[in-house]
MARBAKOL-978698 format. One record per residue (C-alpha): chain; z, y, x. Coordinates in steps of 0.05 Angstrom, whole numbers. Each point is the difference from the previous one (the first is absolute). Layout:
// MARBAKOL-978698
 cadena      z      y      x
      A      Z      Y      X
...
//
This chain:
// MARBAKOL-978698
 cadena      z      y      x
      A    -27    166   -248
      A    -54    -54     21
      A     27    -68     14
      A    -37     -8     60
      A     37    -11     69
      A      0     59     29
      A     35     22     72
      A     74     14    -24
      A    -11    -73    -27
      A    -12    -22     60
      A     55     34     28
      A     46    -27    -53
      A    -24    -76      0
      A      7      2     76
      A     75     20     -2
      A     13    -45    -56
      A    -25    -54     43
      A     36     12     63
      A     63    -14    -44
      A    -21    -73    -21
      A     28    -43     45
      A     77     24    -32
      A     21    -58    -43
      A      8     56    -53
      A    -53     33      3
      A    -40    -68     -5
      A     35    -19    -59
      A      2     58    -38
      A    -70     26     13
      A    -36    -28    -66
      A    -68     14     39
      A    -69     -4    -36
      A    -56    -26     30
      A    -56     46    -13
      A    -23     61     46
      A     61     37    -20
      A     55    -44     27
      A     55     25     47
      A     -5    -64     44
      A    -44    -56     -6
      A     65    -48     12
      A     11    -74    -23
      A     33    -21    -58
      A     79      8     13
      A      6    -79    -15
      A    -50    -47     25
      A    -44    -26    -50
      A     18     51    -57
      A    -36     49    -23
      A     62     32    -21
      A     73      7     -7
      A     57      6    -46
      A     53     41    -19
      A     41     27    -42
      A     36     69    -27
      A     66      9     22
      A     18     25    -68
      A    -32    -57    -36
      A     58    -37     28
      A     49     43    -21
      A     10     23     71
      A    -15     73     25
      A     -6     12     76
      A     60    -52     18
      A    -15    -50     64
      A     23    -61    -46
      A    -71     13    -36
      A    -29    -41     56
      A     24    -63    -10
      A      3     -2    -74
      A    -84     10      9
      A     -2    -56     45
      A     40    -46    -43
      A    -39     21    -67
      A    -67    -21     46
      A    -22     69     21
      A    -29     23     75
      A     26     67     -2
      A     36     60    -41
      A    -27     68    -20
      A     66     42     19
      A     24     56    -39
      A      6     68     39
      A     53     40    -40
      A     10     66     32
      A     62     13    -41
      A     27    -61     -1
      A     59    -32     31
      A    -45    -38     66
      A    -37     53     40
      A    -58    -32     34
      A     -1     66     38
      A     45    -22     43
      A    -24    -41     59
      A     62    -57      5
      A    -11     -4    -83
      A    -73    -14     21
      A     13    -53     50
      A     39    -45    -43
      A    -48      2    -59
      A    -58    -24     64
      A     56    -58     28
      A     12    -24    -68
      A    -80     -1    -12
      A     -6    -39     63
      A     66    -43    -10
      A    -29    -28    -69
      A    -74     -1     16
      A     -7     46    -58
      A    -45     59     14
      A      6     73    -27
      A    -78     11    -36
      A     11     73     -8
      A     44     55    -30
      A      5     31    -71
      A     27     59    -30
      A     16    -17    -65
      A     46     71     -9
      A    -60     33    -10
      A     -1    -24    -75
      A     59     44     -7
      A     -2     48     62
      A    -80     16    -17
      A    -41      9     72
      A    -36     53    -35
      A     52     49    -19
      A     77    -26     19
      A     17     52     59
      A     24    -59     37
      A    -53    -39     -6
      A    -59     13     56
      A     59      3     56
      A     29    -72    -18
      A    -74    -31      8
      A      0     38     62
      A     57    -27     20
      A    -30    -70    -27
      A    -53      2     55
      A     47     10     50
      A     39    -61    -22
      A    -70    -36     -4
      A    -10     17     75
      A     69    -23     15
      A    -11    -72    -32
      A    -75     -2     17
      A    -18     -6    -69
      A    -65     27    -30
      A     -4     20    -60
      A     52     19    -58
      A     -7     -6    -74
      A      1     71    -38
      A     24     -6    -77
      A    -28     51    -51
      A     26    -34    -63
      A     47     26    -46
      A     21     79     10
      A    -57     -3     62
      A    -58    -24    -43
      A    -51     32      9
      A    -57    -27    -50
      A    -30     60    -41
      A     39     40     38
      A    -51     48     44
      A     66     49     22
      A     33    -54     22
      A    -54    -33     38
      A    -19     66     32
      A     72      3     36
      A      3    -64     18
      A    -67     13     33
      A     31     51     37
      A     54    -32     22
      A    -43    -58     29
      A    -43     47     40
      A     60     22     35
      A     27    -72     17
      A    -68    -33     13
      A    -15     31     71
      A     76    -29     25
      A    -16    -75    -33
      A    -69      0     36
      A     30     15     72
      A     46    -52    -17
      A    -43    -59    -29
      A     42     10    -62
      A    -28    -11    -77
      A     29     37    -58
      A    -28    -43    -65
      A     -1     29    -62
      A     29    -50    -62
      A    -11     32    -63
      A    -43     -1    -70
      A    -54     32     20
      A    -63    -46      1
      A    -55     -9     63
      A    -36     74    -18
      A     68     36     -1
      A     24    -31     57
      A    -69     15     33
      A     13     71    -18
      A     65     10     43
      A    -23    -34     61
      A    -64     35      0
      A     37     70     -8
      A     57    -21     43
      A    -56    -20     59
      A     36    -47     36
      A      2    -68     22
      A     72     -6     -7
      A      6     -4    -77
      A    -18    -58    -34
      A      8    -36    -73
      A     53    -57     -7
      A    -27    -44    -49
      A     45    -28    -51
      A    -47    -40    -56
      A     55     -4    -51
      A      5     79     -2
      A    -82      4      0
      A     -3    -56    -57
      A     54     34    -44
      A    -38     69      3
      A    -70    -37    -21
      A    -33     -5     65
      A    -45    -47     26
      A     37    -18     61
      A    -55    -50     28
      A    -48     53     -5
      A     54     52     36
      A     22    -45     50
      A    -84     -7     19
      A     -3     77     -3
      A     58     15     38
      A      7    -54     52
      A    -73     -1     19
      A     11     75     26
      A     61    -29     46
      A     60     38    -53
      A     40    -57    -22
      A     50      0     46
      A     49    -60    -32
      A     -4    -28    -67
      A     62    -20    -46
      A    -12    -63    -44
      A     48     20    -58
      A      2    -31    -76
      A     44     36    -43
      A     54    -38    -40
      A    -31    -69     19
      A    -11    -51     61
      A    -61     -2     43
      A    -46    -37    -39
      A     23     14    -69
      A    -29     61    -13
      A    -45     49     -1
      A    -24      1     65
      A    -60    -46     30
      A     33    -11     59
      A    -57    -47     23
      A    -55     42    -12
      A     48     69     44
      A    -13    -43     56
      A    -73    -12    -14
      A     -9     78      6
      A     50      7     52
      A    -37    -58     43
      A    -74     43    -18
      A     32     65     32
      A     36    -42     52
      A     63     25     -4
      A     48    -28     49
      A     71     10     -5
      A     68      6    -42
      A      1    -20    -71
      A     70     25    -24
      A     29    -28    -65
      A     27     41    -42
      A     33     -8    -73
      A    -16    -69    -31
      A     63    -21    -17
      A     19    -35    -65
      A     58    -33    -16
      A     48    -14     57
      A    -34     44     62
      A     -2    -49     54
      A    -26    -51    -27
      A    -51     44    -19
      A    -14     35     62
      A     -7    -73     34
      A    -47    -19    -50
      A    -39     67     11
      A      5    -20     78
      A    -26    -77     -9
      A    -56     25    -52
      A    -28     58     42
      A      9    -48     63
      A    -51    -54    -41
      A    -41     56    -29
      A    -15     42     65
      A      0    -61     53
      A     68      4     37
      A     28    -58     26
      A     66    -17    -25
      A     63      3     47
//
């Protein structure tokens, strides 16, 4: 598949960007600006170049409305909400949906976008469950005018050096692709795979709607160059949201360069949600407020 724009991008950026005037929409969009963008929309906070957010699960919280104020108070914009198919709240029902979008509002705490995180254990690739809960996933997006959700292949979905694997998955995002286009809707891929794999999918899957969530602590444990990744990948428009992540220590303390993520992320012009995720050492919310103040000072967010 060329990465040029071609009329069903058109069609797809258009619809994208009759939806941007939504607060939610807005604020979860994580929009690139290069010829592939959905919208060419401002900043979701005046000044920034970005915002931030947080994991529900890196709080210790899954898909529960108090997860919105605990990311305020640890110095966060926004949450990236879990979407549990199986689990005890069902975002498929509409009242369930309104009070997760009043609490939102209530606490000036945004919801950045969805993730699946069952798919570690429930593989998209295989599970026979699987391809009808993201299905069902884009309908909840549409119902909370969110954009894009987070798909895990980790654990039993991995599916590095794993060709069989990969070739079902590719099926099963050929059939779901055509209903997230004709709703605006992005179904990011989070995995091990590096910039050529991931390349590989979206160019056999042939649609706009799939796109790589970037996560550099995943890409720096498997050996990647993830400044030279992020350049690949998000000067062809396919990062869709990036998680800044250290694993078992703060922001800062690390492995990571955080400065020198938003170097590349400013030369691709990425504009959107950074999510923390993981950095925790000692107690966990004095860490996470740590990771908020350093990432706030690092990527150029003003301090509430």
């Amino acid at each position: 598949m060329s990465h040029s724009i071609s009329s069903t991008r058109r069609h797809f950026m258009k619809h994208c960007a009759a939806g941007a005037g939504s607060l939610y929409v807005a604020s979860a969009m994580g929009a690139i600006r290069n010829p592939l963008s959905f919208a060419d929309e401002e900043p979701a906070v005046s000044g920034a170049q970005y915002r931030l957010g947080i994991c529900d699960w890196t709080m210790g919280i899954r898909c529960d409305t108090s997860a919105f104020q605990q990311a305020k108070d640890l110095g966060f914009d926004g949450i990236q909400l879990t979407f549990d198919p199986v689990g005890e709240t069902n975002l498929r029902e509409e009242t369930t949906r309104q009070t997760f979008l009043a609490e939102a509002e209530r606490t000036d705490c945004a919801i950045a976008s969805l993730a699946m995180g069952i798919l570690n254990s429930r593989p998209f690739a295989d599970d026979p469950d699987s391809e009808k809960w993201v299905d069902d996933c884009i309908d909840v997006m549409a119902g909370m005018e969110q954009k894009q959700v987070l798909l895990a292949f980790f654990g039993a979905g991995d599916l590095k050096d794993r060709p069989d694997k990969e070739a079902l998955a590719i099926e099963r995002l050929k059939r779901l692709a055509p209903k997230a286009e004709r709703l605006g809707k992005l179904l990011a891929i989070e995995s091990y795979l590096n910039a050529d794999e991931h390349l590989r999918i979206i160019d056999a899957v042939g649609s706009d709607a799939i796109r790589v969530y970037y996560d550099v602590a995943n890409m720096t444990t498997k050996g990647y160059d993830i400044f030279e990744e992020i350049d690949r990948l998000g000067s062809k428009g396919l990062i869709s949201q990036v998680h800044l992540k250290e694993n078992g220590e703060r922001f800062g303390e690390g492995v990571i360069d955080f400065p020198k993520v938003r170097r590349s992320l400013d030369a691709i012009e990425y504009q959107g949600w950074l999510i923390a995720e993981g950095g925790t050492k000692g107690d966990r919310d004095e860490s996470l407020r740590q990771n908020a103040a350093y990432a706030r000072e690092v990527f150029g967010l003003a301090t509430e």
